[in-house]
Backbone as JSON Lines, residues from 0, in Angstrom:
{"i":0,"aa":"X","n":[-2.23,-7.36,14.8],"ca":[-2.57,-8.15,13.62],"c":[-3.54,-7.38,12.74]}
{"i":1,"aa":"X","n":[-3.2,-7.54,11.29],"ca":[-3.89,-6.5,10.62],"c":[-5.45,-7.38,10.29]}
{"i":2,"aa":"X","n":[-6.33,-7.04,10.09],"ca":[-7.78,-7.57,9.76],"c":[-8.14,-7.01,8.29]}
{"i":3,"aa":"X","n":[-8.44,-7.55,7.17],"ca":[-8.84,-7.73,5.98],"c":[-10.14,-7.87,5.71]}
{"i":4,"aa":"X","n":[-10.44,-6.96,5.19],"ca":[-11.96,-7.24,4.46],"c":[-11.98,-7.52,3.15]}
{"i":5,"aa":"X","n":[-12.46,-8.99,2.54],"ca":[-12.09,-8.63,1.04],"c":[-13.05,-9.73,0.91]}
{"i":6,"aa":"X","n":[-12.97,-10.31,-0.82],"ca":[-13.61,-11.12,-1.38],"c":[-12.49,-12.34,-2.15]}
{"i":7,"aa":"X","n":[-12.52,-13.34,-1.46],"ca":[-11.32,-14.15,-2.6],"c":[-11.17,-13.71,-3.96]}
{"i":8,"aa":"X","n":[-12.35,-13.74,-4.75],"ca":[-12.64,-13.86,-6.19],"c":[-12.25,-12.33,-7.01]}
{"i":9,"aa":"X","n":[-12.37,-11.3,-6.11],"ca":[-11.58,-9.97,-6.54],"c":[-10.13,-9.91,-6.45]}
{"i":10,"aa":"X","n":[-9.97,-9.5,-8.02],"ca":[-8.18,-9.01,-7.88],"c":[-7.73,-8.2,-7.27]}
{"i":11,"aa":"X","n":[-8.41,-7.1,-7.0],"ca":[-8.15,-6.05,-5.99],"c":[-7.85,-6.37,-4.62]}
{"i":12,"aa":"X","n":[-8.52,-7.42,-4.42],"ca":[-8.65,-7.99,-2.82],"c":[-7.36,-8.76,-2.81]}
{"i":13,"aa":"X","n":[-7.3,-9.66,-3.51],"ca":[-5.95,-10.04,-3.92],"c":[-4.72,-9.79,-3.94]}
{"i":14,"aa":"X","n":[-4.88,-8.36,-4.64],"ca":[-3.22,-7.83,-4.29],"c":[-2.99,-7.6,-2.65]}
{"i":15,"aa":"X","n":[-4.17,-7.38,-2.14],"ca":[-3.26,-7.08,-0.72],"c":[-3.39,-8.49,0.18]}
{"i":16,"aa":"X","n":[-3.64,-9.54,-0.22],"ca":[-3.84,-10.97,0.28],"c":[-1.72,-11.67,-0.31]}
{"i":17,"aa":"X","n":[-1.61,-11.36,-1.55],"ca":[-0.55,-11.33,-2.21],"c":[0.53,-10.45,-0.97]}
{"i":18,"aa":"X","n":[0.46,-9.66,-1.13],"ca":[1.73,-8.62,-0.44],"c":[1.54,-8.85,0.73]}
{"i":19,"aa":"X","n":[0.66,-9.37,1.52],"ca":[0.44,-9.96,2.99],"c":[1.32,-11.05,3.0]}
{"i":20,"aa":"X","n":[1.33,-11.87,2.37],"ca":[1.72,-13.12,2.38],"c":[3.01,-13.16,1.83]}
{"i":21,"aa":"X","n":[3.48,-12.66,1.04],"ca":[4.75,-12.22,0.64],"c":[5.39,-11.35,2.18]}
{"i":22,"aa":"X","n":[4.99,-10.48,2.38],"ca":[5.5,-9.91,3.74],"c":[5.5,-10.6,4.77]}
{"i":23,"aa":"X","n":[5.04,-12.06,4.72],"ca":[4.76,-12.85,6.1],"c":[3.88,-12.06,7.15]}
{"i":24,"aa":"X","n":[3.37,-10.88,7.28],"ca":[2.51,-10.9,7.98],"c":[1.28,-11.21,8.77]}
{"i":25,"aa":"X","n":[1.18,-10.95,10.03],"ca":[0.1,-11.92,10.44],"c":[-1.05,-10.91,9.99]}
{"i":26,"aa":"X","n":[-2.25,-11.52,9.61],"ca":[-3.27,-11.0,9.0],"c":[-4.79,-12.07,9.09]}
{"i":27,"aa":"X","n":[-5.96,-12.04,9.73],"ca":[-7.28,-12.41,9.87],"c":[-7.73,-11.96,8.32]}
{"i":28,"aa":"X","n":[-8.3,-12.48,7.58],"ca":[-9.22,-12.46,6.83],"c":[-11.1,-12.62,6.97]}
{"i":29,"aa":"X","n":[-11.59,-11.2,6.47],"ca":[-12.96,-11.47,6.83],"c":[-13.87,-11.64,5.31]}
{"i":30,"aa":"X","n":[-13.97,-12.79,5.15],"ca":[-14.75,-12.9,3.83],"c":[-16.12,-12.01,3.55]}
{"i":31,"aa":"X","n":[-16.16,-10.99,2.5],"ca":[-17.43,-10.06,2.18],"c":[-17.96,-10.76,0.88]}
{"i":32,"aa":"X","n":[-19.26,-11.33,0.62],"ca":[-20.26,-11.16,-0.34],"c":[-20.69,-10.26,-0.82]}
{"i":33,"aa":"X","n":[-19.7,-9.24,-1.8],"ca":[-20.63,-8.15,-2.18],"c":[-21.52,-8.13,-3.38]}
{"i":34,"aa":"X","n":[-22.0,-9.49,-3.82],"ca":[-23.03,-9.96,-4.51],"c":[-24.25,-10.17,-4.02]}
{"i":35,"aa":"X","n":[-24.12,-10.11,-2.54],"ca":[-25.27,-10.44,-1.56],"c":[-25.49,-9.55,-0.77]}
{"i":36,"aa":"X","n":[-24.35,-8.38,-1.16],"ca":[-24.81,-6.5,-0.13],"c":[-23.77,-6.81,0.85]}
{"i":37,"aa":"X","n":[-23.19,-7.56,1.05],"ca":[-22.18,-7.11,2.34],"c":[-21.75,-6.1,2.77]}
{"i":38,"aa":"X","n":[-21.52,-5.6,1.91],"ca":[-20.28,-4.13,1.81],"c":[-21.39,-2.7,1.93]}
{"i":39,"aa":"X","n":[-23.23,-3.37,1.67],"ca":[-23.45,-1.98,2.07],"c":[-24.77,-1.87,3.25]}
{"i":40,"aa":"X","n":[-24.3,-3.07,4.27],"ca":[-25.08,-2.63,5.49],"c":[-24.19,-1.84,6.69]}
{"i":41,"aa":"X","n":[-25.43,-1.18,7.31],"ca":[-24.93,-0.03,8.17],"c":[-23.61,-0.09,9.2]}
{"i":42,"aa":"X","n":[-23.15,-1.54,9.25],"ca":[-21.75,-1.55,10.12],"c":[-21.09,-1.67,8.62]}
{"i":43,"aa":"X","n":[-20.92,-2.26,8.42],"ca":[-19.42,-2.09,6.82],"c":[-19.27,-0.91,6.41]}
{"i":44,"aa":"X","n":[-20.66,0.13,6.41],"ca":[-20.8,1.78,5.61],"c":[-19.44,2.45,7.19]}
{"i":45,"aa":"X","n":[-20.28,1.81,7.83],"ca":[-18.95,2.44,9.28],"c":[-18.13,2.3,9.3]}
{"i":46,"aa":"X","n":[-17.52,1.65,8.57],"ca":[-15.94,0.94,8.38],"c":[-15.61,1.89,7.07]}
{"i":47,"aa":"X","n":[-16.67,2.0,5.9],"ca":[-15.69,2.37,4.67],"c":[-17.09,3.33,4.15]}
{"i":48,"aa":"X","n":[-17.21,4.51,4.39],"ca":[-18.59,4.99,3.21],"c":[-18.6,4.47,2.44]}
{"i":49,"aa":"X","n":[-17.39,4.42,1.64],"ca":[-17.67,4.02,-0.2],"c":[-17.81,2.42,-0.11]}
{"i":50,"aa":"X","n":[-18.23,1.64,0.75],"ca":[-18.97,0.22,0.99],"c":[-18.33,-0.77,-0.2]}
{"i":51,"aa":"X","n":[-16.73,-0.56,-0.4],"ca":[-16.2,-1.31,-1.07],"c":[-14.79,-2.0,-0.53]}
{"i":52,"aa":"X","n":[-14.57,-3.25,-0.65],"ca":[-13.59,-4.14,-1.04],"c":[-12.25,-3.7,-1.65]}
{"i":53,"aa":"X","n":[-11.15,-3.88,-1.59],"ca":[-10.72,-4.26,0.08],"c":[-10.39,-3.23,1.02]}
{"i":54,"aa":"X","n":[-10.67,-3.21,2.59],"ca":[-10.23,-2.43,3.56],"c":[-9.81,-3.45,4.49]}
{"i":55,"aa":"X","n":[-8.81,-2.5,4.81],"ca":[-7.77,-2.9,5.48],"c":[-8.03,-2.43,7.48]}
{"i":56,"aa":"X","n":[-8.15,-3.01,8.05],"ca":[-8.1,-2.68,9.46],"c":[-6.43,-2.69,10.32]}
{"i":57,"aa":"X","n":[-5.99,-1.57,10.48],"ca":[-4.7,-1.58,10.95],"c":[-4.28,-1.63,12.4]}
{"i":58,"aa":"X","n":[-5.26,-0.93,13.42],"ca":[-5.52,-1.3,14.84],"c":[-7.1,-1.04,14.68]}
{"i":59,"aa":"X","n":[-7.74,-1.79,16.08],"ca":[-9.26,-0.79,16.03],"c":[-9.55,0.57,15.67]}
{"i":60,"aa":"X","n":[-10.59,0.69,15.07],"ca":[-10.8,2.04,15.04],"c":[-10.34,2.18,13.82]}
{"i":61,"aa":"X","n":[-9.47,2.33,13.05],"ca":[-7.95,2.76,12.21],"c":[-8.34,1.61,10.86]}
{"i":62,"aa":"X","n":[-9.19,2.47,10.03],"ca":[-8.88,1.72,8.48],"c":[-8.65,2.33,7.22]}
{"i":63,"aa":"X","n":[-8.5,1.23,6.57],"ca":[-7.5,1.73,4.96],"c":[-8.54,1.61,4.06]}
{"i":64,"aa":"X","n":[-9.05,1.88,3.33],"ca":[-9.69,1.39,1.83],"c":[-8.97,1.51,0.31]}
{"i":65,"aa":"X","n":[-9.19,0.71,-0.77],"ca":[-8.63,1.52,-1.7],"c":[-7.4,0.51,-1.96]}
{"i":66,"aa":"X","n":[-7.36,-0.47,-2.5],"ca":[-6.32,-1.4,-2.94],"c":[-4.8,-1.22,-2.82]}
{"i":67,"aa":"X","n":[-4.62,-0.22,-4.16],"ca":[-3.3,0.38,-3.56],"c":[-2.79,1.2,-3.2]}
{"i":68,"aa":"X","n":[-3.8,2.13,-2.47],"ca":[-3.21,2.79,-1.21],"c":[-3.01,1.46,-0.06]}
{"i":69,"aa":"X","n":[-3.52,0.65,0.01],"ca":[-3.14,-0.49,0.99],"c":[-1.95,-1.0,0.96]}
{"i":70,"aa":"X","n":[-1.75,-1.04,-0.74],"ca":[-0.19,-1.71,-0.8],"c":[0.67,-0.65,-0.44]}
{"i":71,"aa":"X","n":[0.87,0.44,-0.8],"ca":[1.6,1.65,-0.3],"c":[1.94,1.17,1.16]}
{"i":72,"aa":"X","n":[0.81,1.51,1.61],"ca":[0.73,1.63,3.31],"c":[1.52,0.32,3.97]}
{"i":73,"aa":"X","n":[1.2,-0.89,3.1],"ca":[2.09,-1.93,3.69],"c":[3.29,-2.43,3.29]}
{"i":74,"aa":"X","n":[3.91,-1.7,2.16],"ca":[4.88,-1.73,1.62],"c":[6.3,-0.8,1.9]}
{"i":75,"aa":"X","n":[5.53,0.26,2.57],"ca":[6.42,1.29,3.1],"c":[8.26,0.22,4.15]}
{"i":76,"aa":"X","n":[9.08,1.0,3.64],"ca":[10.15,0.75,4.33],"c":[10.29,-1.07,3.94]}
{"i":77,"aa":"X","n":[10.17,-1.51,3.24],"ca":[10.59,-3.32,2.23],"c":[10.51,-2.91,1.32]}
{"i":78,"aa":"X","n":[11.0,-4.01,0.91],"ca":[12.16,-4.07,-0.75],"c":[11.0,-3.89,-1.71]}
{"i":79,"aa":"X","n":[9.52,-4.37,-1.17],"ca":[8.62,-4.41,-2.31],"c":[8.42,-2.36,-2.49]}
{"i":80,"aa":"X","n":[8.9,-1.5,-1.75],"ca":[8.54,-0.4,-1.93],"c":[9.87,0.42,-2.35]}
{"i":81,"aa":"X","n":[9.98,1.37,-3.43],"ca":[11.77,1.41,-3.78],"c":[12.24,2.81,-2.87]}
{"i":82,"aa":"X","n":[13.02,2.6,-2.43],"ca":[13.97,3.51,-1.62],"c":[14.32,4.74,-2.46]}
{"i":83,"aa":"X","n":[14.29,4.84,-3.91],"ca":[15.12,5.74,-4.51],"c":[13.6,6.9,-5.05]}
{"i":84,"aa":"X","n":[13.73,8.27,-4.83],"ca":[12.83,8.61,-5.1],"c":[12.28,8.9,-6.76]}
{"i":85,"aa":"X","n":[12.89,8.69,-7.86],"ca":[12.32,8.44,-8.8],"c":[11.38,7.05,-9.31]}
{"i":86,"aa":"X","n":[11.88,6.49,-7.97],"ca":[11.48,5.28,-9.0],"c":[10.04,4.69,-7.98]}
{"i":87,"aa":"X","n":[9.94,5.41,-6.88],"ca":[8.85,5.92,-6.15],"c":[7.54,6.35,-7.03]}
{"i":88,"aa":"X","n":[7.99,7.19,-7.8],"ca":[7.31,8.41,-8.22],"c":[6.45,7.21,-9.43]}
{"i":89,"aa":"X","n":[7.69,6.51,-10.1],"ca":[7.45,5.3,-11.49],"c":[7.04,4.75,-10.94]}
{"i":90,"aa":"X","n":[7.01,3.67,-9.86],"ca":[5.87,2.34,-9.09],"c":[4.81,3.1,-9.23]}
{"i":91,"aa":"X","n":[4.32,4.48,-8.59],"ca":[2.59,4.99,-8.15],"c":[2.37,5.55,-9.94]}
{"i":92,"aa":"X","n":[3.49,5.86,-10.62],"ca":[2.78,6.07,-12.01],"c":[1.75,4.73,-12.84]}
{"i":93,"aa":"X","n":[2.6,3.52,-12.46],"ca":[2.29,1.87,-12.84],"c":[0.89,1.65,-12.59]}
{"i":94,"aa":"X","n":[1.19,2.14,-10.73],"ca":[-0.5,2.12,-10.2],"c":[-1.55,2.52,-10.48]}
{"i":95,"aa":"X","n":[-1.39,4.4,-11.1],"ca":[-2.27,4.85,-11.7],"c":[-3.24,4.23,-12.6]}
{"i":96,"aa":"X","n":[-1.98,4.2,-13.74],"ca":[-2.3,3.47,-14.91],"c":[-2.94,1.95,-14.87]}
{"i":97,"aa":"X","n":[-2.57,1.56,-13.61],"ca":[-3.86,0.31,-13.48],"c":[-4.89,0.28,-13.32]}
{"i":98,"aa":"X","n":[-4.97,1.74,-12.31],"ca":[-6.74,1.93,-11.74],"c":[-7.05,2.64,-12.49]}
{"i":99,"aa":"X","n":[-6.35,3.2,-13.89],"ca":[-7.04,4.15,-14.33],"c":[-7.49,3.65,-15.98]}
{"i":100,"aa":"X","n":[-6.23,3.07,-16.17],"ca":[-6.65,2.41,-18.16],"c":[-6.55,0.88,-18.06]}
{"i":101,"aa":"X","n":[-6.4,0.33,-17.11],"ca":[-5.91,-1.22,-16.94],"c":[-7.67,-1.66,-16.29]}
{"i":102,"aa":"X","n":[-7.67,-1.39,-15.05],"ca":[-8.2,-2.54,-13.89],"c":[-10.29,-1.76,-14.23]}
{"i":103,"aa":"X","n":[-10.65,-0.68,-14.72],"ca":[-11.31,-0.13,-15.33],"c":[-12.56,-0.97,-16.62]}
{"i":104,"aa":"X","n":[-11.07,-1.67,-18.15],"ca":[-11.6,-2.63,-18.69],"c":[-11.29,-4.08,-18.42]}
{"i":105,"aa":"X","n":[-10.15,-4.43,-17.62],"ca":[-9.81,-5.71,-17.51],"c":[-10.66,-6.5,-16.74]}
{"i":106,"aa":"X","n":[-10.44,-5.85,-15.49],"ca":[-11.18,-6.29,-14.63],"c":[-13.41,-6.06,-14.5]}
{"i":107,"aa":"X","n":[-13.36,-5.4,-15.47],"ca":[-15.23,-5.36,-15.41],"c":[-15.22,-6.06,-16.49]}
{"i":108,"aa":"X","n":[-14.59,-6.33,-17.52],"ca":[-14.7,-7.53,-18.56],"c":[-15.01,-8.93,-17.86]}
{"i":109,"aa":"X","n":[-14.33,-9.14,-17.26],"ca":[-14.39,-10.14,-16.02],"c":[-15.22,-10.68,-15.43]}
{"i":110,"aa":"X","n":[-15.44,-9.28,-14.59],"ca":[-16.86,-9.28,-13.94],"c":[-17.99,-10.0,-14.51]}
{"i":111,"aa":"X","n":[-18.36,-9.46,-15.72],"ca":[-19.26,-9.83,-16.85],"c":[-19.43,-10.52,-16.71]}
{"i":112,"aa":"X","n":[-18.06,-11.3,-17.27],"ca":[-18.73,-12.39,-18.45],"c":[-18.32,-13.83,-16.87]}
{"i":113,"aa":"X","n":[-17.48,-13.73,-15.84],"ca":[-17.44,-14.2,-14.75],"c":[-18.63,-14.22,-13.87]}
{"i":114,"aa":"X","n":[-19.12,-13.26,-13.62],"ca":[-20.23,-13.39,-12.39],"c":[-21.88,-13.14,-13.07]}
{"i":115,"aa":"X","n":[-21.81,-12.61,-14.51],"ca":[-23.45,-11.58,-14.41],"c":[-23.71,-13.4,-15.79]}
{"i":116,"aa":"X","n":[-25.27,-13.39,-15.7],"ca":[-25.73,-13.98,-16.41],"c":[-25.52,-14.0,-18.02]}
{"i":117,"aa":"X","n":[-25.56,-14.79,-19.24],"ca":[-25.16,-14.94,-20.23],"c":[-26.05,-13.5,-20.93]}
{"i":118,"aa":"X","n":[-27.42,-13.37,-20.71],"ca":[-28.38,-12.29,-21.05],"c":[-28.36,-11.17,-20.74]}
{"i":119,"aa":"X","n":[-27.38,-11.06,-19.81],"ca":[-27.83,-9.23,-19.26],"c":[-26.97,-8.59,-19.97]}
{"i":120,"aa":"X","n":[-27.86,-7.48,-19.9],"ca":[-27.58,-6.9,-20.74],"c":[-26.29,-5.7,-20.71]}
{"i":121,"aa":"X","n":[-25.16,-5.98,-19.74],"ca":[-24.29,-5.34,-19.36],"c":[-23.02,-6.07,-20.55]}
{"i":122,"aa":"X","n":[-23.64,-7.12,-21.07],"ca":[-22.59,-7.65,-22.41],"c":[-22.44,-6.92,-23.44]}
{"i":123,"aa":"X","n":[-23.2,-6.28,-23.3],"ca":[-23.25,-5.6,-25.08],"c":[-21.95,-4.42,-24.63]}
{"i":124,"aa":"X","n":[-21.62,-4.15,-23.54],"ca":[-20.25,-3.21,-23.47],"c":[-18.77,-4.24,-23.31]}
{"i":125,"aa":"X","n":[-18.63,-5.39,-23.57],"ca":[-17.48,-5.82,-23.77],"c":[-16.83,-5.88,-25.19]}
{"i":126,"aa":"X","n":[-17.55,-5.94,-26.07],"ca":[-16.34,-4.96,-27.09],"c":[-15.75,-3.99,-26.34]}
{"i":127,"aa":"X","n":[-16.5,-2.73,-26.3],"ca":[-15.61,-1.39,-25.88],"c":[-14.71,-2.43,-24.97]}
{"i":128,"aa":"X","n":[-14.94,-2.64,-23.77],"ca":[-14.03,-3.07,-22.91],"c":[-13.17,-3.48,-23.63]}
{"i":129,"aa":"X","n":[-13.32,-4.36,-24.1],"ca":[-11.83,-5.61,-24.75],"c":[-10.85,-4.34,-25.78]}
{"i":130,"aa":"X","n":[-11.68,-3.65,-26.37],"ca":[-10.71,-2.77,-26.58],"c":[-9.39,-2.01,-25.91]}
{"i":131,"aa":"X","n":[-10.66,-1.2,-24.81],"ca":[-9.6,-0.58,-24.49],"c":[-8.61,-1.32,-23.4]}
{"i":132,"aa":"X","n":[-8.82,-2.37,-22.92],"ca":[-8.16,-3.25,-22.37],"c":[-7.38,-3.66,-23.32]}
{"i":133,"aa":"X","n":[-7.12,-4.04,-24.55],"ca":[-6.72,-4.46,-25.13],"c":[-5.41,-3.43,-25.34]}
{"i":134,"aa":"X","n":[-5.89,-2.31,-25.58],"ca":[-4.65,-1.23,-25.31],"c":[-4.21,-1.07,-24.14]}
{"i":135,"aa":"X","n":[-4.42,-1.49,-23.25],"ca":[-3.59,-1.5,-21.66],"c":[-2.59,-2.3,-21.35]}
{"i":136,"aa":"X","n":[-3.02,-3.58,-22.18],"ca":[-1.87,-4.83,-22.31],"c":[-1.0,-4.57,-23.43]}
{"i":137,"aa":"X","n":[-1.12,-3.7,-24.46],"ca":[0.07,-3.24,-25.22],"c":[0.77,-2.29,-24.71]}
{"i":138,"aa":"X","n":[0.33,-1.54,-23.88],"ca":[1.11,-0.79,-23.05],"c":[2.22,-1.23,-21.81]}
{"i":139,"aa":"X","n":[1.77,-2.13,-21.57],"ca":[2.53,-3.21,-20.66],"c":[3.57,-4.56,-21.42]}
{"i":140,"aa":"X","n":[2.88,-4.76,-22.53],"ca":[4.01,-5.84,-23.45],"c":[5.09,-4.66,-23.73]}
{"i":141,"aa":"X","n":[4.68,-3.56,-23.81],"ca":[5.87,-2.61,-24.74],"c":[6.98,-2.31,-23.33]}
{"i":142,"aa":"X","n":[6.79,-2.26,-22.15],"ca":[7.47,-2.04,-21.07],"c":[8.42,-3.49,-20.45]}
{"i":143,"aa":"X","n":[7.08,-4.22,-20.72],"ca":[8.05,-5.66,-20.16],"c":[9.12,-6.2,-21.49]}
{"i":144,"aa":"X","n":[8.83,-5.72,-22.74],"ca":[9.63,-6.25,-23.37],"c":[11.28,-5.84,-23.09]}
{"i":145,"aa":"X","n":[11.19,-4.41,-22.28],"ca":[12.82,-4.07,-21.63],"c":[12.87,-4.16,-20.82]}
{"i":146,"aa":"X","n":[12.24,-4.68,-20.14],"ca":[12.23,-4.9,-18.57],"c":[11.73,-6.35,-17.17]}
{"i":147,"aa":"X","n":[12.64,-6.85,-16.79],"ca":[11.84,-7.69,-16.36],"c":[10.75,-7.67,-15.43]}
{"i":148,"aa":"X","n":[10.51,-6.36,-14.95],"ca":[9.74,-5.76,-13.63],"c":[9.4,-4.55,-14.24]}
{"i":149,"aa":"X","n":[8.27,-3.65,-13.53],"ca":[7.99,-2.76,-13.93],"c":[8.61,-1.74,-13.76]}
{"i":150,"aa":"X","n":[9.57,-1.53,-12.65],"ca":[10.4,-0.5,-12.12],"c":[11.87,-0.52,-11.78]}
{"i":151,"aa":"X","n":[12.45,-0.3,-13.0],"ca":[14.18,-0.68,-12.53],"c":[14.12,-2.07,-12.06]}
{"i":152,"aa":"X","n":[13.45,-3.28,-12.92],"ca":[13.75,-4.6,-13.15],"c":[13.74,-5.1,-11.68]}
{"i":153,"aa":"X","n":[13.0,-4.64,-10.58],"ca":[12.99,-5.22,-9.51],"c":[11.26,-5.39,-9.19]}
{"i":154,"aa":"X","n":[11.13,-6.41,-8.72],"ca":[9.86,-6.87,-8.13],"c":[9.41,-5.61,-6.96]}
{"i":155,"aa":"X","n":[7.8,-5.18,-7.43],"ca":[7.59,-4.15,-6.53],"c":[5.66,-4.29,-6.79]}
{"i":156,"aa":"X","n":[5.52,-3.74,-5.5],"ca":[4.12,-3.68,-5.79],"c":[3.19,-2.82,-6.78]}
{"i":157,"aa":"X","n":[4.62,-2.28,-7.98],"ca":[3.31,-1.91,-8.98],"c":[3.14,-3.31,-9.75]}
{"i":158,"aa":"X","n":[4.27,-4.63,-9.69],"ca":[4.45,-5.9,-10.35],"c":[2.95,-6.55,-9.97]}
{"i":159,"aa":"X","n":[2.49,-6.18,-8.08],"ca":[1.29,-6.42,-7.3],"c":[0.05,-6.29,-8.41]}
{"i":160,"aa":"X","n":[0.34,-4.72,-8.14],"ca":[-0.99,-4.09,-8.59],"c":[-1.48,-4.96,-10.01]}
{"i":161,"aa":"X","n":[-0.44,-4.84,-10.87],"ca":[-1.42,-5.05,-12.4],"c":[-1.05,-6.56,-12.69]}
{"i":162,"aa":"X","n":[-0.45,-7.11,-11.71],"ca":[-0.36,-9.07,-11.85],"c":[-1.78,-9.7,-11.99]}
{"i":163,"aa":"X","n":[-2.55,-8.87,-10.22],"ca":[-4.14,-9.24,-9.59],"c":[-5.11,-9.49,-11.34]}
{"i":164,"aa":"X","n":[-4.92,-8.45,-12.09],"ca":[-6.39,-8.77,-12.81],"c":[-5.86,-9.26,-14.37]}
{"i":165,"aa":"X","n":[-4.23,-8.89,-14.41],"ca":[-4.0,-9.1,-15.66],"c":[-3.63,-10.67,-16.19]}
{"i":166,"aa":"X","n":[-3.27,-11.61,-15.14],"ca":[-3.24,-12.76,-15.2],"c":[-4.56,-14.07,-14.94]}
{"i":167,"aa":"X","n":[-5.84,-13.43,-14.84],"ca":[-6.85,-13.45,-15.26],"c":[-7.82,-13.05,-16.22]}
{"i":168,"aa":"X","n":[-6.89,-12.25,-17.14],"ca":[-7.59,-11.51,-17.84],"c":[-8.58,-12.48,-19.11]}
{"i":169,"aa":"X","n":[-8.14,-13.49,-19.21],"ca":[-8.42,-14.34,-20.07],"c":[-10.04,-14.77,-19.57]}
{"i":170,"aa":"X","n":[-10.28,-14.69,-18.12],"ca":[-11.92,-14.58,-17.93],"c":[-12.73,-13.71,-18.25]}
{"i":171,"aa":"X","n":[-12.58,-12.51,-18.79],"ca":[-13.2,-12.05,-19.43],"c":[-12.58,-11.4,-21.03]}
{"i":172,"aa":"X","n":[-12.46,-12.64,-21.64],"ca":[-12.04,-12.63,-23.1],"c":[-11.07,-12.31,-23.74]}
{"i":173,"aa":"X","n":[-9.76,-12.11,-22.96],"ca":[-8.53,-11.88,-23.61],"c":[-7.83,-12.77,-23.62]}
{"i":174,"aa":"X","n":[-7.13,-12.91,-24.88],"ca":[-5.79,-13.5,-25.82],"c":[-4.98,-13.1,-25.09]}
{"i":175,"aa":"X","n":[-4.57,-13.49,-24.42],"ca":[-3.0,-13.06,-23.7],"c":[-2.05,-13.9,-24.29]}
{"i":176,"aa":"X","n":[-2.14,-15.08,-25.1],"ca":[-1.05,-15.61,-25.94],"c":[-0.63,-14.15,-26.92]}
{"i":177,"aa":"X","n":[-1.26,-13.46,-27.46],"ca":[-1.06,-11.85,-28.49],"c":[0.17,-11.33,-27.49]}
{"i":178,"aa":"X","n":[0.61,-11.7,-26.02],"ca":[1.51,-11.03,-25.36],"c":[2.69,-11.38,-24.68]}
{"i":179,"aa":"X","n":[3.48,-12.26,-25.64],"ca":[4.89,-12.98,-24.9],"c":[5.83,-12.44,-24.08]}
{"i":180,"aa":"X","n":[6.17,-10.88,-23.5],"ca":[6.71,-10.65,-22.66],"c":[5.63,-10.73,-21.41]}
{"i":181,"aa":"X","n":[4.4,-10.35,-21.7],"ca":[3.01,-10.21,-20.47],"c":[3.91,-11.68,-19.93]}
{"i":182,"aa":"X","n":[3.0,-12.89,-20.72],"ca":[2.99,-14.32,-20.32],"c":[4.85,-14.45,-19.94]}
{"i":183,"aa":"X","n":[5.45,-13.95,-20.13],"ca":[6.79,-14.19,-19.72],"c":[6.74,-13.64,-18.04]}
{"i":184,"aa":"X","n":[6.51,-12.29,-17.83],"ca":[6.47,-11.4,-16.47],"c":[5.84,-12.15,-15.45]}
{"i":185,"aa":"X","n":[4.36,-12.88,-15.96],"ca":[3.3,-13.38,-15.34],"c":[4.16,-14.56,-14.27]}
{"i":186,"aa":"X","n":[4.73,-15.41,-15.27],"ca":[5.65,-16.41,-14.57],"c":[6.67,-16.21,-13.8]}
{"i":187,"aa":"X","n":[7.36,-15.01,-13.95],"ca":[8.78,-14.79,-13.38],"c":[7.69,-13.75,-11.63]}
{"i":188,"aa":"X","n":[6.51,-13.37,-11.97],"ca":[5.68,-13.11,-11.16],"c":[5.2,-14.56,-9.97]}
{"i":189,"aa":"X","n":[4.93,-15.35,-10.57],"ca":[4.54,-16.49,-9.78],"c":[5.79,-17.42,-9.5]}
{"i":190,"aa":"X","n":[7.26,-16.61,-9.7],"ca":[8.26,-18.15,-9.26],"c":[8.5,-17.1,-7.9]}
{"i":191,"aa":"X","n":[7.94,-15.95,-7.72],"ca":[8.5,-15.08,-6.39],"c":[8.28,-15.33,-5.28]}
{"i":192,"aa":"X","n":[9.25,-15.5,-3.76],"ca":[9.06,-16.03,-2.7],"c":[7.59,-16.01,-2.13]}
{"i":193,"aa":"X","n":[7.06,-17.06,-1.62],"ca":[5.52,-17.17,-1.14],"c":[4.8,-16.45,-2.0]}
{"i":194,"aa":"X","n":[4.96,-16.56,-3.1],"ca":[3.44,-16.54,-4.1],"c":[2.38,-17.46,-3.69]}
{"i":195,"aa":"X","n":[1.0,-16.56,-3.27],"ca":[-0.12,-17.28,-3.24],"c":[-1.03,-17.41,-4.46]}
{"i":196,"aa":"X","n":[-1.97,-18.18,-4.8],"ca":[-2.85,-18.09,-5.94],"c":[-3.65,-17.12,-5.62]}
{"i":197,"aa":"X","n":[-4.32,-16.84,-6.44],"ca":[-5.88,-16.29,-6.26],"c":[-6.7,-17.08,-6.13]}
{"i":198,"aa":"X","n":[-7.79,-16.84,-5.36],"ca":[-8.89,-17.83,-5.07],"c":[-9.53,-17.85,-6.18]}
């Protein structure tokens, strides 16, 4: 049974709570406060140096960190992972582009204006954010508008990866009505066998 370290309220944690549950796998969940340091006392640093959310425990001893390298790892050999090697290559391109121009402003927009006080002073960077977030979701309306999935129109865990923060994105200040194929994907995302919510 695989063991989970995560936080409900993170999308990151999420996608692999999502693809768990979609895979029917059996899986323990260990709830982390990393608002309260969870993630950086001296047994969790033993589990993950980089003292972050989510890691994955696969037998004792044996862990994953790193969102979607998790989904990779549990996606291998099912339909959520594609058999054909180009389109391999296109799912981990999707991924990139989440952790790299997507999950970057979407998700710390979020953060913000979700968890940190109305005053701190970490607000004064959500313009920039909403910007360039704002260009991450045109990059994704322009793909879903030919596509119903991100990869050869089949449900896959790059659909995972950028569902977690982009269908929340509206907590930290985005118009996602500005995106009728997004809000179209989002749904055809949540009619998929054992869809769980996010906490």
């Amino acid at each position: 049974m695989y063991k989970v370290f995560g936080m409900s309220a993170s999308g990151n944690c999420y996608k692999v709570k999502l693809l768990l549950e979609q895979l029917q796998a059996q899986y323990r969940w260990e709830e982390m406060d990393i608002l309260k340091g969870a993630t950086r006392t001296p047994e969790f640093l033993g589990i993950n140096p980089n003292g972050r959310v989510p890691t994955l425990e696969i037998k004792p001893g044996q862990y994953l960190p790193e969102s979607n390298a998790i989904l990779c790892y549990l996606a291998d050999g099912t339909a959520f992972w594609p058999s054909e090697r180009f389109e391999r290559a296109e799912t981990l391109q999707w991924m990139f582009f989440e952790q790299y121009s997507h999950e970057p402003y979407i998700a710390i927009a979020r953060f913000i204006c979700k968890f940190l006080p109305a005053d701190h002073p970490r607000r004064a960077d959500l313009p920039r954010l909403r910007e360039r977030g704002y260009q991450a979701l045109a990059v994704m309306e322009q793909q879903l508008a030919r596509r119903s999935f991100f990869v050869n129109g089949a449900y896959s865990i790059a659909d995972i990866a950028l569902f977690a923060y982009t269908h929340v994105a509206v907590d930290g200040g985005f118009d996602l009505e500005r995106f009728p194929a997004i809000n179209a994907w989002i749904e055809r995302v949540r009619a998929q066998p054992r869809f769980v919510k996010m906490a």
